[in-house]
C-alpha positions in Angstrom: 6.4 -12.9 6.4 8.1 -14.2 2.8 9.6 -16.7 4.6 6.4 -17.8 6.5 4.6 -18.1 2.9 7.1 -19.3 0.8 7.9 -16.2 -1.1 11.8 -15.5 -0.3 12.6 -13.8 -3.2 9.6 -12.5 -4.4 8.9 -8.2 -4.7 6.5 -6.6 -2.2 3.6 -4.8 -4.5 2.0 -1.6 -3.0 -0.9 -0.3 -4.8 -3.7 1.6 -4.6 -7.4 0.7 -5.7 -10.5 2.6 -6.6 -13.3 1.7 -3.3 -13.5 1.6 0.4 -15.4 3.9 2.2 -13.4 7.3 1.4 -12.8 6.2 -2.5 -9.1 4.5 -2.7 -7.7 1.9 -0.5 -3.9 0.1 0.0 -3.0 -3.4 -1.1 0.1 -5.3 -0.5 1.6 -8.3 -1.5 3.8 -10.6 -2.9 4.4 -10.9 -6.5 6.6 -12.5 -8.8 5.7 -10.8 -12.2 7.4 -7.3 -12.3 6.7 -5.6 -15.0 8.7 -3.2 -17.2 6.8 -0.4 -16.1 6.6 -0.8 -12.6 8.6 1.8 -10.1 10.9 -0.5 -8.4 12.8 0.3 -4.8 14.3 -1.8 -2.3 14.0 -0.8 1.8 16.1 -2.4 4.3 16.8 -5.0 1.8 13.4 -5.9 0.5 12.2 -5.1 -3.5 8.9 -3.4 -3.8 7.3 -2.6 -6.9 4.7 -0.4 -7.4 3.0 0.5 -10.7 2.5 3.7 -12.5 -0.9 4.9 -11.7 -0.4 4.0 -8.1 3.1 5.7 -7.8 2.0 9.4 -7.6 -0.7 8.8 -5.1 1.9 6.5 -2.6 4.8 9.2 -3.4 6.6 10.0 -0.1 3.8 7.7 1.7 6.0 5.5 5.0 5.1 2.4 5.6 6.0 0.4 9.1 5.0 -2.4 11.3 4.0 -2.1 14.2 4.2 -4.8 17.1 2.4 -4.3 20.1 0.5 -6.2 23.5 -2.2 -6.5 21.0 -1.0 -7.8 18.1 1.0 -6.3 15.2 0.1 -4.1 11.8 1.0 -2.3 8.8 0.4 1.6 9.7 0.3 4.0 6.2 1.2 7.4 6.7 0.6 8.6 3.6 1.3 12.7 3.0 -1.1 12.9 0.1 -4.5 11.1 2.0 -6.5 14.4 3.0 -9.0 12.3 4.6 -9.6 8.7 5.7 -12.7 6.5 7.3 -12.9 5.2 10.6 -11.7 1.9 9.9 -8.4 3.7 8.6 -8.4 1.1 5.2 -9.4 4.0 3.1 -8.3 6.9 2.0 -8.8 9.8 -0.7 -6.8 12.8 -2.0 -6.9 15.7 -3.5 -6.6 14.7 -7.1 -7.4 10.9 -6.6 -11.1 10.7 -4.6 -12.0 7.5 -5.7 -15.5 6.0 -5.8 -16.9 5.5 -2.3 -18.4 2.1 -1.1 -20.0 1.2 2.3 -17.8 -0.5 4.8 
C-alpha cells in the first residue's frame, strides 16, 4: 500500500477517536510528522507510531490483513474492546466508552 501511494518511507499511524456507533473507532494511516511523544514500533519491518492517549486503549490490540474471494481488509482484534457495533468500525471499553453517534 506505501508503495501504491507514494509513501515508502513514511510511519503507519494507529489511533483511536471519540464516535462511531459504540463511542471510539480506529484510524490508520500514513504520516510523515512523528512526534516526540508518539509510541513508536516497527512489525515485520514497517514503523507505526501511535500517540499517547491512543496507546493504552490499542495496548496488546493485533492487527492483520486479510485476503480473501471477496476482497481483502484490516481485521482489529483488540483485547480491551468489550463491545462493538454491527458494522465492526466501532468499538468501546471499559475505561474509554466514548460518545456514541448513529451509523
Amino acid at each position: 500500500m506505501m508503495k501504491q501511494n507514494e509513501e515508502e518511507g513514511a510511519t503507519l499511524r494507529v489511533t483511536v477517536h471519540g464516535g462511531g456507533c459504540s463511542g471510539l473507532s480506529y484510524g490508520m494511516g500514513f504520516d510523515r510528522d512523528i512526534k516526540e511523544d508518539d509510541i513508536k514500533l516497527n512489525q515485520h519491518g514497517i514503523d507505526i507510531a501511535v500517540d499517547p492517549e491512543s496507546a493504552p486503549i490499542l495496548n496488546g490490540t493485533v492487527i492483520d490483513y486479510k485476503q480473501s474471494l471477496m476482497g481483502g481488509g484490516f481485521t482489529i482484534d483488540n483485547p480491551n474492546a468489550i463491545a462493538s457495533c454491527g458494522c465492526g468500525s466501532s468499538f468501546r471499553t471499559a475505561v474509554n466508552a466514548g460518545k456514541p453517534e448513529n451509523c
